[in-house]
C-alpha positions in Angstrom: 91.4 98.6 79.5 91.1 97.7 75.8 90.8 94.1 76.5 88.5 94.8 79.1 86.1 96.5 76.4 86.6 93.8 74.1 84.7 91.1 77.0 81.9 94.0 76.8 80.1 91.5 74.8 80.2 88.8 77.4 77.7 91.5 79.5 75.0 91.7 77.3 72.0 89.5 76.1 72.1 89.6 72.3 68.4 88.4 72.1 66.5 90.8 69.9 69.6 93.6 70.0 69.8 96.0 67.3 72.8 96.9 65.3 71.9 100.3 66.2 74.8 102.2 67.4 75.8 105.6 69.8 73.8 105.7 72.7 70.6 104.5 71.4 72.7 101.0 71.3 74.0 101.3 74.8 70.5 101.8 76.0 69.2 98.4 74.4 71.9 96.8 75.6 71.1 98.1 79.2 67.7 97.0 78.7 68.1 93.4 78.5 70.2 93.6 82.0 67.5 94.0 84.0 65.8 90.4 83.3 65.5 87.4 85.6 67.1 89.1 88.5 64.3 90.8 91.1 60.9 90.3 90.0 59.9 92.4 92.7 61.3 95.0 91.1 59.8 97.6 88.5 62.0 96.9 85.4 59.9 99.0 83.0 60.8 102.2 85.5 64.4 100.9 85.6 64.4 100.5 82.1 63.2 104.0 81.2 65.9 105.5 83.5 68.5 103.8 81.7 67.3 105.3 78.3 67.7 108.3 79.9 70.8 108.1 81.3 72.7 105.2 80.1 75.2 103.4 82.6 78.4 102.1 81.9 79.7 100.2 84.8 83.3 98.9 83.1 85.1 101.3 86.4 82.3 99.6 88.6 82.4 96.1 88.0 85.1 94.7 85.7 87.4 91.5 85.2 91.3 91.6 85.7 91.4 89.1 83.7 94.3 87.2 85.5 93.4 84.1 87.9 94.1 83.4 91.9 96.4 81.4 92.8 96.0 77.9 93.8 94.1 76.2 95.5 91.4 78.4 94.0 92.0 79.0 90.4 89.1 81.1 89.6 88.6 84.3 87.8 89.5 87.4 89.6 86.4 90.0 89.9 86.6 93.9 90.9 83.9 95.9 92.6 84.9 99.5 92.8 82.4 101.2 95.3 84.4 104.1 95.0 83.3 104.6 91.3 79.6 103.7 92.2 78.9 107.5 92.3 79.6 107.2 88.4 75.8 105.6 88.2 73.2 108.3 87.3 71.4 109.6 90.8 68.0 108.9 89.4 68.8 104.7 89.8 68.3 103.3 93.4 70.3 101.0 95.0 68.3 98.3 94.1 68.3 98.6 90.9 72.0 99.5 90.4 72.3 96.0 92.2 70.3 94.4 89.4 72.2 95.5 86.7 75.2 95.2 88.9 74.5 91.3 89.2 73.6 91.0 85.8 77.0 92.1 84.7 78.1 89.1 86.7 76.1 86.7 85.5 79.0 85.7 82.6 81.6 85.1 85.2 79.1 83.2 88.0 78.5 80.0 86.0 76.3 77.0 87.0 75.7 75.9 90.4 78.5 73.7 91.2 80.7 73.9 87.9 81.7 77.4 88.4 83.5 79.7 90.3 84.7 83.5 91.0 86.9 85.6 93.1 85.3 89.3 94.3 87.6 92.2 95.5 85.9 94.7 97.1 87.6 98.1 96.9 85.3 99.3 99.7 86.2 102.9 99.1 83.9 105.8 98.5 84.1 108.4 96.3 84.9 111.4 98.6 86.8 113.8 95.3 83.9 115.4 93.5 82.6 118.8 95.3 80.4 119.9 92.5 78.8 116.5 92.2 76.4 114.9 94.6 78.3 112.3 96.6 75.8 108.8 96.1 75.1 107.5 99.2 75.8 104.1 99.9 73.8 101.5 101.8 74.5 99.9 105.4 75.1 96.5 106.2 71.7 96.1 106.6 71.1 96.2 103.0 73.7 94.1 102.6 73.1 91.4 104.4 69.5 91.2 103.4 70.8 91.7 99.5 73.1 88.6 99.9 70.1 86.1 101.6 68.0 87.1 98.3 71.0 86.5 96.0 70.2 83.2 93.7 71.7 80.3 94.7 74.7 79.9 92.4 75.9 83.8 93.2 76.8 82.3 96.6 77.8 78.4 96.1 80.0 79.6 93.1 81.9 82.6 95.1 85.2 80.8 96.2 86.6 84.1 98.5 85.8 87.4 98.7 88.0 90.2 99.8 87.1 93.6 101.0 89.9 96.1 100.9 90.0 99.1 103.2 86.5 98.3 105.3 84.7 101.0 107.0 85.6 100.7 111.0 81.3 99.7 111.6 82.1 97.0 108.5 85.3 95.7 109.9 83.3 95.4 113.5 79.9 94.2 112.5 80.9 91.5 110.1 82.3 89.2 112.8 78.7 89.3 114.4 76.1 88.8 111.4 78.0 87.2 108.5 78.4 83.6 110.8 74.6 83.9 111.3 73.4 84.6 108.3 75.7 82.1 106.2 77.9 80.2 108.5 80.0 78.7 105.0 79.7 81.7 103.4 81.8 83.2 106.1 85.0 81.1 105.9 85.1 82.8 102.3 85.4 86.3 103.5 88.5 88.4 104.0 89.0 91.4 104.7 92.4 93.6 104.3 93.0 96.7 105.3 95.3 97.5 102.6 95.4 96.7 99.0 99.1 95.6 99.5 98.5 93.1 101.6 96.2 91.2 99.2 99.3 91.2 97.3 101.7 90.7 99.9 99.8 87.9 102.3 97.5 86.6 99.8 100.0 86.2 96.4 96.8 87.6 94.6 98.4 89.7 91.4 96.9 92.8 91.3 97.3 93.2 87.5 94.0 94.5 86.1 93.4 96.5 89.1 92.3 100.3 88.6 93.8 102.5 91.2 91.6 105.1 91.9 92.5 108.1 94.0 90.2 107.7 96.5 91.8 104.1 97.2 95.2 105.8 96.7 93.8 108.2 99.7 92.9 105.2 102.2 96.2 102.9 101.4 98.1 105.9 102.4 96.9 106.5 105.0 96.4 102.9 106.4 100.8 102.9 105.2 101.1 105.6 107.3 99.1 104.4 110.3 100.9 101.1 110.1 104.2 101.4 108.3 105.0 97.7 109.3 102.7 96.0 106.7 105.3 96.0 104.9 108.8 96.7 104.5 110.7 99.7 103.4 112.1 99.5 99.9 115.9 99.8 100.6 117.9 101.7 97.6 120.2 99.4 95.6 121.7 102.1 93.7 125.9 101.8 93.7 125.9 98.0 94.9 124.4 94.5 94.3 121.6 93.3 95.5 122.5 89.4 96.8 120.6 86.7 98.5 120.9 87.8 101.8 119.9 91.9 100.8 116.6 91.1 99.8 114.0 92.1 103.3 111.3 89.6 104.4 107.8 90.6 105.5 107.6 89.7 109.1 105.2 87.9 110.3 103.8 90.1 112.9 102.3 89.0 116.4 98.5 88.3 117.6 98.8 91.6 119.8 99.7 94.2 116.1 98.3 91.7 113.5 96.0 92.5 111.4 93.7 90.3 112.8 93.4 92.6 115.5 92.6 95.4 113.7 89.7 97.0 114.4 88.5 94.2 116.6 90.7 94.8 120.0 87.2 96.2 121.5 85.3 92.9 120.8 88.0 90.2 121.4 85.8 88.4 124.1 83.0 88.4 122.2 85.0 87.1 119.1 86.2 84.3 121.4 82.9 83.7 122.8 81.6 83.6 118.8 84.2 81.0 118.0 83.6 78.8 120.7 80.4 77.5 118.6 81.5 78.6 114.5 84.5 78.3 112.7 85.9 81.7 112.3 88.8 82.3 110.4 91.8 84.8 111.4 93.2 87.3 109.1 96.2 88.6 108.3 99.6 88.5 107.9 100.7 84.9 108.6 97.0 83.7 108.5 97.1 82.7 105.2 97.0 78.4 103.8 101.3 78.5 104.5 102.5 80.1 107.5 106.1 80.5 105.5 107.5 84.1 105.4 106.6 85.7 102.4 109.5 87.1 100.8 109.4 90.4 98.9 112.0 90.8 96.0 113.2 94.3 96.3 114.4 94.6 92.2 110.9 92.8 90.8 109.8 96.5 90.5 110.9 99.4 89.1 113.6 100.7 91.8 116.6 99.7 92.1 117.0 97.9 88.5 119.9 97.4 86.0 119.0 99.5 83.1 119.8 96.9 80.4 118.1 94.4 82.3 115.0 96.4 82.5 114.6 97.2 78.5 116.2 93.9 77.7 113.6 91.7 79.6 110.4 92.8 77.3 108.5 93.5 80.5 105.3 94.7 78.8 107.5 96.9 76.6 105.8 98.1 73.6 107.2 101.4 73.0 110.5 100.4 71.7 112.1 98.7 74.6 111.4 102.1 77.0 109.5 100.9 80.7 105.9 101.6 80.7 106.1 103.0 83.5 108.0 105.9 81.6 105.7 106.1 78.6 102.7 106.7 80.8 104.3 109.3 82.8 105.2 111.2 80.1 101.8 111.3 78.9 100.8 112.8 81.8 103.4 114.9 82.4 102.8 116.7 78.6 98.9 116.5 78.9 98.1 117.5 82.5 101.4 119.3 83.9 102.5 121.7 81.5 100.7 124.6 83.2 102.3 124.1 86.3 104.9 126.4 87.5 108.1 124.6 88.6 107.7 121.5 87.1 110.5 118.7 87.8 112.0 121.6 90.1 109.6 121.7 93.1 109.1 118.7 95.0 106.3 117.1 95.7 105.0 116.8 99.6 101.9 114.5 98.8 100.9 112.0 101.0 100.8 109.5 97.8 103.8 109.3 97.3 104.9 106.9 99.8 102.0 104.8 98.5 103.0 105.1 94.6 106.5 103.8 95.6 105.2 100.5 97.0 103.2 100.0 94.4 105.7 100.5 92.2 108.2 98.2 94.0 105.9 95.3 93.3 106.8 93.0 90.2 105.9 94.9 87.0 103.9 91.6 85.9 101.8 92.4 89.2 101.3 95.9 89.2 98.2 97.2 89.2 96.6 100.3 86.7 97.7 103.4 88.3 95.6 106.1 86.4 97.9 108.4 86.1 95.7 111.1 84.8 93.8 111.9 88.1 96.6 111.5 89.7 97.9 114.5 88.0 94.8 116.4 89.0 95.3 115.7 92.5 98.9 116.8 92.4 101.0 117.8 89.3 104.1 117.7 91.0 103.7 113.9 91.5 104.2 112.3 88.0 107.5 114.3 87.4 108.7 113.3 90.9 108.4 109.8 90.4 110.3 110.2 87.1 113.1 111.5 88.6 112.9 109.0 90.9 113.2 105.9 88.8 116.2 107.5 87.4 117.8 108.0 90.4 117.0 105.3 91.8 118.4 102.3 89.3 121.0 100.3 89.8 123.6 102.3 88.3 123.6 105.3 87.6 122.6 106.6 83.6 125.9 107.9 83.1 129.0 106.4 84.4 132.1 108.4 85.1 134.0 106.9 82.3 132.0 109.6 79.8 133.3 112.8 82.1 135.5 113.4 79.9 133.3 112.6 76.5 130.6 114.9 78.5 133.4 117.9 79.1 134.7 117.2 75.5 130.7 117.8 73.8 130.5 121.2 72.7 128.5 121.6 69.5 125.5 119.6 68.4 127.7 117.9 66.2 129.7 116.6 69.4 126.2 114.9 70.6 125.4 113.1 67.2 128.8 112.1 65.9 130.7 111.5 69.0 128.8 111.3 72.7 125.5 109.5 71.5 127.7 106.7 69.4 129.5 105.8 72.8 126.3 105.0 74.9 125.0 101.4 75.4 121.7 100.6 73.4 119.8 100.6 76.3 121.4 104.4 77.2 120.9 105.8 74.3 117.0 104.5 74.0 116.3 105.9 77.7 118.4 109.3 77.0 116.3 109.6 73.6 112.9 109.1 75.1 114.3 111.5 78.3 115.4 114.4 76.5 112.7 114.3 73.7 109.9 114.3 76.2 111.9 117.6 77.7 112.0 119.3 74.7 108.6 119.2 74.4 107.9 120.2 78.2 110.6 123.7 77.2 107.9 124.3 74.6 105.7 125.6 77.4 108.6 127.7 79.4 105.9 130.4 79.2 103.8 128.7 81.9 106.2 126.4 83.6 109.1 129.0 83.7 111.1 125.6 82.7 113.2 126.7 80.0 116.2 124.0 78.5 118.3 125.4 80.5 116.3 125.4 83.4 115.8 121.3 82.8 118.7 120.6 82.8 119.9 122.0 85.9 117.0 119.9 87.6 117.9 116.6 85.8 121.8 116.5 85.5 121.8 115.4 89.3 119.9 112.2 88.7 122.3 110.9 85.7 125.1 110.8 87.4 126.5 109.6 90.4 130.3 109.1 90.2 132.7 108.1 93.1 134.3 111.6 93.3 130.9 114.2 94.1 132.9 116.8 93.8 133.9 116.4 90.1 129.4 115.4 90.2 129.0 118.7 91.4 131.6 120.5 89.0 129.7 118.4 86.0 125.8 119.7 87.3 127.5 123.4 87.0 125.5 125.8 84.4 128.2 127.0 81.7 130.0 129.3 81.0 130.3 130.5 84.7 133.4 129.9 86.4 133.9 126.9 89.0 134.0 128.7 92.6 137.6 129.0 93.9 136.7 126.6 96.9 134.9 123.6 94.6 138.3 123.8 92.0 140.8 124.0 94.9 139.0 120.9 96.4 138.7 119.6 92.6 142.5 119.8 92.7 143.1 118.5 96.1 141.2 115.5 94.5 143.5 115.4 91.6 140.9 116.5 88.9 142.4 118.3 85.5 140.2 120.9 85.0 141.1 123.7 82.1 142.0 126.9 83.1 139.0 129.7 83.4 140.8 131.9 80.9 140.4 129.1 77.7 136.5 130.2 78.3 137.6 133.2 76.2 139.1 130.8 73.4 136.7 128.1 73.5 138.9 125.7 75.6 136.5 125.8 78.4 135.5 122.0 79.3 131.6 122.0 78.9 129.4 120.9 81.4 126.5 117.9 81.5 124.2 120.8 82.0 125.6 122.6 78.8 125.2 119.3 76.9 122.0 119.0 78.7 121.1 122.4 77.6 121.9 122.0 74.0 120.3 118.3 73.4 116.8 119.4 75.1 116.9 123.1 72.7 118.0 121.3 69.5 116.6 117.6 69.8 114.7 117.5 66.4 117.7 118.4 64.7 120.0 115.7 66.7 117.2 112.6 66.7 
């Protein structure tokens, strides 16, 4: 986002601009959008709204700043309809597509030496029940908008994608769009999920914001066709080789995506094509007909931990995955009034979605704003943090530190003996980890999450030995005794384990949840 504000300037006509600042400043500069666009339309009313009410449309329309892939090396554009209910109420659609255009105009170029990409994210805004939902126009207005577009908006558009099209979109377009621009249609694509773009198209969807509202549609186009692609399987426990890694399937004329939508209308799509050149879409529609091969440890699931922080993958906080950083942002600003947190599960719906996302490579990923996301469900943020450390490669704490972990007693134990044993990369996760818990304990009042109650929930996720029951004897809360069954199985297994009456004299092995317990009460002291 902070490079996008810094191409702010690329949006706005300097001539005769004020150093004026505040909104008075964002007013002028909204002013001198409105020229050369529609001189049919009233820009002195236009104008005098947007003095009013001044309209920032950086979550509208907004670079990625990242290019397609060849053949068509262009700039990548976004056009978030979902966020068009952002524009003040008292601006028509006509004059929201004025400004809208004029915003453009940077990125457009001249006729012929120029050229841009356009994603659609054709998702409205459906979230906000004390606000007036905007309404949108029909394809109607489209249509007629695009024949009155200036010449170089069209010659200079090199594809445009619409993600997640309305079902009378999706249907209609086959009909008018070869009609009204015969070469404009060849240029026209649309997915019905955002992965896919990814996935069929290799367009990176870095620079992307994620909105919930297209959060809401991708989940439920996943869920409606799971086959799009391909699970994510877990790596954890072995190595990932050549012949591990799944393949997005090309998938047949009868369930591709092609046919989505348009099974109702397939004669008259044949009829259509008998006289224009209508491109299919899809999966396997694409310039190479190659399966597209998915790496299942580009993302953040199934990764080696050193690996990970080693490989300065957008780390800027010390080595520790972004992905981490932002959730714990979250997690301390917009979950730490909800009861349970870490220790109920989530059920959303989103979930499956954020986990795909997140399986792409983290160079790809798109902006996930994490904030509404944590409105919608508060529970969803800590989940998928105990998910990515569950999930990697190995797990956090390997069962040669049992004994370091049973032998950790005091807070001294942490600092001068258990902490100096961990790998750099450990120790950096472990740090972040636990100090982002201590602060979460702060608000026990709320979350009824004490230390101790942390701990419990987290121990599980650390570890993941070959023995589970000397797992399960580690996740124990101290200083109860080990049930009779678990230490005569513990025994069956060969396990030492002290006897229950040195609990009296301090021999009592300690548990990862007593360690766990201790760290997360007394971290300032032990950073």
């Amino acid at each position: 986002m902070g490079k996008r504000s810094i191409l702010s300037s690329l949006w706005r006509n300097d001539d005769n601009v004020s150093d004026e600042t505040g909104d008075h400043s964002r007013a002028r500069s909204d002013e001198t959008t409105t020229s050369s666009i529609d001189t049919s339309s009233s820009s002195s009313s236009l104008l005098a709204k947007l003095r009013s009410q001044p309209l920032d449309t950086s979550s509208i329309l907004y670079p990625t700043l990242t290019l397609h892939p060849s053949p068509i090396h262009h700039n990548i554009l976004v056009l978030s309809l979902s966020h068009v209910s952002n524009a003040p109420p008292t601006l028509s659609n006509d004059e929201l597509f004025n400004v809208l255009l004029k915003r453009l105009e940077p990125w457009v170029g001249e006729e012929g030496e120029g050229g841009y990409v356009l994603i659609v994210l054709a998702d409205e805004d459906h979230s906000g029940k004390e606000k007036e939902i905007r309404k949108l126009p029909g394809i109607g207005w489209w249509v007629w908008r695009w024949k009155r577009l200036p010449r170089k908006y069209r010659k200079n558009l090199k594809r445009l994608y619409i993600v997640h099209p309305s079902l009378f979109t999706r249907t209609l377009l086959p009909f008018i769009i070869p009609f009204v621009s015969p070469k404009s249609y060849s240029k026209l694509h649309p997915l019905p999920s955002l992965l896919s773009l990814y996935h069929t198209h290799k367009v990176p969807l870095k620079g992307i914001d994620i909105s919930v509202s297209v959060l809401e549609a991708e989940a439920r186009i996943l869920k409606e066709r799971p086959n799009i692609i391909p699970p994510a399987p877990s790596t954890r426990g072995r190595h990932v080789g050549a012949g591990d890694v799944p393949k997005l399937k090309r998938i047949d004329s009868e369930s591709s995506i092609a046919s989505w939508g348009y099974q109702t209308i397939s004669s008259a799509m044949e009829t259509a094509a008998s006289y224009l050149p209508i491109p299919h879409f899809g999966i396997g529609s694409y310039d190479n007909q190659q399966d597209l091969m998915i790496s299942g440890n580009e993302g953040y699931w199934g990764r080696d931990l050193d690996d990970l922080i080693g490989a300065g993958e957008g780390n800027s906080n010390g080595g520790v995955p972004p992905l981490l950083v932002d959730l714990g942002k979250v997690i301390l600003q917009e979950c730490i009034t909800t009861e349970g947190v870490f220790r109920r599960s989530s059920n959303s719906h989103l979930l499956p979605t954020l986990i795909a996302i997140l399986d792409l490579p983290i160079s790809q990923q798109p902006n996930l704003l994490w904030t509404e996301i944590a409105k919608e469900d508060p529970l969803l943020p800590p989940k998928i943090l105990s998910r990515f450390l569950g999930e990697l490669k190995d797990p956090i704490l390997k069962n040669d530190v049992y004994d370091l972990i049973r032998r950790t007693k005091t807070i001294e134990d942490i600092q001068t003996n258990f902490i100096p044993y961990l790998s750099l990369s450990t120790s950096l996760l472990l740090d972040y980890l636990i100090d982002l818990l201590h602060h979460l304990s702060l608000h026990s009042e709320t979350t009824r999450m004490t230390s101790l109650n942390l701990a419990i929930v987290i121990a599980p996720v650390l570890i993941n030995g070959p023995d589970p029951i000397e797992d399960t004897i580690l996740c124990l809360e101290p200083p109860k005794p080990i049930p009779p069954g678990l230490r005569k199985m513990a025994e069956i297994n060969g396990l030492n384990l002290a006897p229950e009456e040195g609990a009296h004299n301090g021999q009592k092995d300690n548990t990862l949840v007593g360690m766990l317990d201790m760290w997360i009460k007394d971290y300032p002291s032990i950073s």
